[in-house]
Structure formats: structure tokens, C-alpha cells
C-alpha positions in Angstrom: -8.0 12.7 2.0 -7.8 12.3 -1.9 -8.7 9.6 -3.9 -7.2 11.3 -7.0 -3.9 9.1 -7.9 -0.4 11.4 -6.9 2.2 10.3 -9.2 5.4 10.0 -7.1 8.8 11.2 -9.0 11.1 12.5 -6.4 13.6 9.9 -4.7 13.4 11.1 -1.0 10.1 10.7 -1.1 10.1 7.3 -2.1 12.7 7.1 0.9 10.7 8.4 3.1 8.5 5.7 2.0 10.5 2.7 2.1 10.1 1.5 5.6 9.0 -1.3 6.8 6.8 0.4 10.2 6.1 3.6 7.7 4.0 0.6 5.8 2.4 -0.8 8.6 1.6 2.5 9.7 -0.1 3.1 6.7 -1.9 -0.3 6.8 -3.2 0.2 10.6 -4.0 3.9 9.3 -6.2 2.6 6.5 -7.7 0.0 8.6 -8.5 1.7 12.1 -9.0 5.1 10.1 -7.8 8.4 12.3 -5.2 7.4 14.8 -2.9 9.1 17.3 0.5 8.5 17.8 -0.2 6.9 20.9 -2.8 4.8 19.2 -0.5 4.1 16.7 2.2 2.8 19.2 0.2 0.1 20.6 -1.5 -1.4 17.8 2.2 -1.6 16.3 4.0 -2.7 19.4 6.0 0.7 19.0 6.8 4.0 21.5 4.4 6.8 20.9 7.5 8.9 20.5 8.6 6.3 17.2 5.3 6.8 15.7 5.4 10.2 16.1 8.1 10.5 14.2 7.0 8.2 11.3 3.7 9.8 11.3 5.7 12.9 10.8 7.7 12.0 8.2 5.2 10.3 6.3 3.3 13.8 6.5 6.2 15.9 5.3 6.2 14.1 2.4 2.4 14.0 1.4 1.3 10.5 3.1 -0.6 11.7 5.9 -2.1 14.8 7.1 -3.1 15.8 11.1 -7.0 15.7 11.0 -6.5 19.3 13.3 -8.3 17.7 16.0 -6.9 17.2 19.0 -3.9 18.7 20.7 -0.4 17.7 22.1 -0.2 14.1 22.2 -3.7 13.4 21.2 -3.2 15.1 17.8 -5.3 12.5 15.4 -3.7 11.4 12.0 -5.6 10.3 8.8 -4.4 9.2 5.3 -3.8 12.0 2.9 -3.6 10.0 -0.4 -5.2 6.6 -0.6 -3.9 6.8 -4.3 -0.1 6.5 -5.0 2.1 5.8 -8.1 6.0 5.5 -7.9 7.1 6.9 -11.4 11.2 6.7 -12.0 13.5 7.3 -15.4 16.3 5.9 -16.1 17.8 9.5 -16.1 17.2 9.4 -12.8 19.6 7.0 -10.9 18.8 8.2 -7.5 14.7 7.7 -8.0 15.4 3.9 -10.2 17.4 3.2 -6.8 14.8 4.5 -4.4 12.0 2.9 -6.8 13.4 -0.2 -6.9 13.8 -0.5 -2.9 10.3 0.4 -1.9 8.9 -2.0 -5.0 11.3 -4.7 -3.1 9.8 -3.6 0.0 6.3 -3.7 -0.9 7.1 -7.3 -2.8 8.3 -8.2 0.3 5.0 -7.1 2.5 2.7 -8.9 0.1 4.4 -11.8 0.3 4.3 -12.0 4.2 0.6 -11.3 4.2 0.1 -14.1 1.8 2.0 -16.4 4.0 -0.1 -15.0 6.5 -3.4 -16.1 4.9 -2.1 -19.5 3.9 -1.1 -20.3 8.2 -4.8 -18.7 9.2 -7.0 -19.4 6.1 -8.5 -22.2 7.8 -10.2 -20.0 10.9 -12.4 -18.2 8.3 -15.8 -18.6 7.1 -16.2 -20.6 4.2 -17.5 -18.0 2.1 -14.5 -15.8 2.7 -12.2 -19.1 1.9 -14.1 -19.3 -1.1 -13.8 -15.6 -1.9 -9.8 -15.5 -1.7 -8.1 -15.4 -4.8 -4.6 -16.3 -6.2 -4.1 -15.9 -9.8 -1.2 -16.6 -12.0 -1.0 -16.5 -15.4 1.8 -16.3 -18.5 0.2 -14.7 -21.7 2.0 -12.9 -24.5 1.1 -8.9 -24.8 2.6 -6.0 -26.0 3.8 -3.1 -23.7 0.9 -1.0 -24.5 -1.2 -3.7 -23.9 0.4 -4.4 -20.5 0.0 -0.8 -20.1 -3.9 -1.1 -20.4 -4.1 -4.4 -18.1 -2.3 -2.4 -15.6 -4.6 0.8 -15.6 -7.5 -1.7 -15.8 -6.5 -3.1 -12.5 -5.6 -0.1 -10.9 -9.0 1.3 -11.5 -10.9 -2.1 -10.4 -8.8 -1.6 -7.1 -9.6 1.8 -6.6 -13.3 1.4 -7.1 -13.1 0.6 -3.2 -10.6 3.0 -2.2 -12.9 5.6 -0.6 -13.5 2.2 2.4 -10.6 3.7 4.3 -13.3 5.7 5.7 -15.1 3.7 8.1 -18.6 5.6 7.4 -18.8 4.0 3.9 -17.5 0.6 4.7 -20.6 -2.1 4.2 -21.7 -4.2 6.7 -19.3 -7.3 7.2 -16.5 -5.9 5.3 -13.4 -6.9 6.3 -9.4 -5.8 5.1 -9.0 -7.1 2.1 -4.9 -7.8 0.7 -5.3 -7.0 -3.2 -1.9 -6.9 -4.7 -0.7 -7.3 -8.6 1.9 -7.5 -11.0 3.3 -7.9 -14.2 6.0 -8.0 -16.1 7.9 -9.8 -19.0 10.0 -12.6 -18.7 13.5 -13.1 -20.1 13.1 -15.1 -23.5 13.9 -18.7 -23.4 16.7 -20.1 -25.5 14.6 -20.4 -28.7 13.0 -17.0 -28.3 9.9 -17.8 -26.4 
């Protein structure tokens, strides 16, 4: 596994990306840690021959890697690339397109799991009720300086990406949703 960010250009790989049980593979893959297809299947509800073939895919195209333990059906998959950044052009219809669906998809996701939160919020501890965050916040920057905040983020974020190994986790850890964006608004009517 790599913790190094891999920037993403190429439109079938953003395909191969933009499904909804490729995501929750991933999730259950960075939350369990190594997994077979089997494994996979019942945590997800899904055939062991379905996740096979998404674990599959997702490995032809960088996502996940066989640990090369194992044989036949109890081949164990891990996470290749914690690290992941979905770059398109604009001279580059085919990657905007496929960009733009797997940014709707992961919109989508994060959503969900905050709706999730708000229905079950109440069955956790209070310090962990008092830990969860929602921020949002209108301020007036520059692009460069939206640039920054967003490599800012992305490195606070990745100071805990090596946790999707369970040796390094600290006691009473638990999966933690951290999801941001931003990006400008359309001007008001007197330029605002």
C-alpha cells in the first residue's frame, strides 16, 4: 500500500471508479483491512463471484492489489493507494465527463453517510457526539488561495491515512467520515 497521493488523469479509470459497490468495497476494504472476495460478499450483502469481479477491476486499474496470500477463493485483497486525486482538462471531454460522475457519486456517498449520522448520532457516547463536526462557511478568496486551503486539508486528512492498517490504529479508534469542499459561487445580481 502507498500513501504517496496518485494523481488520476485517464477517464476509464475514473469509470472503473465510479460505482456505487466499487465505493463500498473500498470503504469495507479500508475499514476491515485485507479481505477476500468471499469476505467481501457478506459484509456487502453481495455474491462472492460480484466482488470478485469488482475487486478485479478495481485492481486492474491501480485500486487494490492481491496481498499474494492465499489461493483460489481465499486470495486476500488490500488497498493499493489510500491516496487518490481525480485530475481532468477541459481538453479532455471524456475525463471532465468521467470526473464529473464519480465527483457526483462520491457527493452523493457523503451525503448518505451524513444522513446516516444525523438518524444514529444519538446511540453514541457523548464525547464522540461532541467530537462530530459540520462546518460551513462563505468567505471570499482567490483561486490560489483556494488552491492552498485545499492542499491544507488534504494533508490534515492524510496525516491519518496510514490507520487503514489495523496495526497502527489507536486504541478506541473508530471510522471516521471526513469529507470537504469548496468552490465559488455564482455572483449575485450586484456582483457579490
Amino acid at each position: 500500500m502507498t500513501a504517496e497521493r496518485r494523481e488520476i488523469t485517464d477517464a476509464r479509470t475514473m469509470r472503473a471508479l465510479s460505482h456505487p459497490t466499487r465505493l463500498a468495497l473500498l470503504d469495507v476494504l479500508r475499514r476491515e483491512g485485507e479481505l477476500t472476495a468471499s469476505r467481501a460478499a457478506e459484509l456487502l450483502d453481495e455474491s462472492p463471484g460480484n466482488m470478485s469481479w469488482h475487486l478485479q477491476t478495481l485492481a486492474k486499474y491501480g485500486f487494490v492489489e492481491e496481498t499474494g496470500d492465499g489461493k483460489g477463493r481465499s486470495r486476500p485483497w488490500r488497498i493499493a493507494s489510500v491516496r487518490n486525486r481525480f485530475i481532468t482538462s477541459p481538453d479532455d471531454p471524456e475525463a471532465t465527463a468521467a470526473g464529473d460522475a464519480l465527483v457526483s457519486l462520491f457527493i452523493e456517498r457523503a451525503a448518505e453517510q451524513q444522513r446516516e449520522w444525523l438518524a444514529r448520532h444519538h446511540t453514541y457516547t457523548p464525547d464522540w457526539q461532541d467530537a462530530a463536526f459540520l462546518s460551513n462557511s462563505l468567505t471570499y478568496l482567490t483561486a490560489q488561495e483556494l488552491m492552498d486551503l485545499s492542499a491544507e486539508i488534504v494533508e490534515l486528512f492524510a496525516r491519518h491515512a496510514e490507520r487503514v492498517d489495523k496495526r497502527v490504529r489507536p486504541d478506541g479508534a473508530l471510522p471516521v467520515h471526513l469529507t470537504a469542499f469548496g468552490h465559488p459561487l455564482p455572483p449575485t445580481a450586484s456582483g457579490n
